[in-house]
N, C-alpha and C positions, 0 to 999 in steps of 0.2 A: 504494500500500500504506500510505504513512502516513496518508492520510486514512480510509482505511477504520480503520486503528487510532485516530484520533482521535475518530472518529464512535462506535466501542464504548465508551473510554473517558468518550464526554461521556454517552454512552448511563448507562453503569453508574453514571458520579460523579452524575450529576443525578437518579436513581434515587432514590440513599443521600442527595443533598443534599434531596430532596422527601422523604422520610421523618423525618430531621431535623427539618426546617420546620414539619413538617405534626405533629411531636409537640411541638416549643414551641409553636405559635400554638397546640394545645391546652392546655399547661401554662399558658400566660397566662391563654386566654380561661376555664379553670378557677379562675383565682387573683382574676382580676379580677373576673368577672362571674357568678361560681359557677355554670356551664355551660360544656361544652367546646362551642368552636372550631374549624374547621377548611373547608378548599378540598377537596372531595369531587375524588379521583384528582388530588391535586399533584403526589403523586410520577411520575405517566405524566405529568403536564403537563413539570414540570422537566425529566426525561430526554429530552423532546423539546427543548425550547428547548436542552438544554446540547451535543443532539448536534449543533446547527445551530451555535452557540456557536464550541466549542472546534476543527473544522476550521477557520473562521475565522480566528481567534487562534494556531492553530497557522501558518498559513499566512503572514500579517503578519510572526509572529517568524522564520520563515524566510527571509523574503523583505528584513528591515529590518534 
């Protein structure tokens, strides 16, 4: 049961942290080079990497 709650939270955090992301590397790439920037579907990228991620990292601290 905890990893499946891990796996939602990396799911969700990595969501909101690719959305994040994905609107500075806009803000930049509009400041710098007067066109926006961006990784087409980051935020489905991130939320995968984070769900893989955080059971990990949850498991280490439990275990160390």
């Amino acid at each position: 049961m905890r990893t499946f709650i891990a796996i939602i939270v990396g799911l969700l955090g990595g969501f909101v942290l690719g959305i994040a992301l994905s609107s500075f590397i806009g803000i930049l790439g509009m400041t710098l080079f007067n066109m926006p920037l961006g990784i087409k579907f980051m935020p489905y990228f991130t939320a995968i990497i984070c769900a893989i991620i955080v059971p990990i990292w949850d498991h280490k601290q439990k275990n160390g």
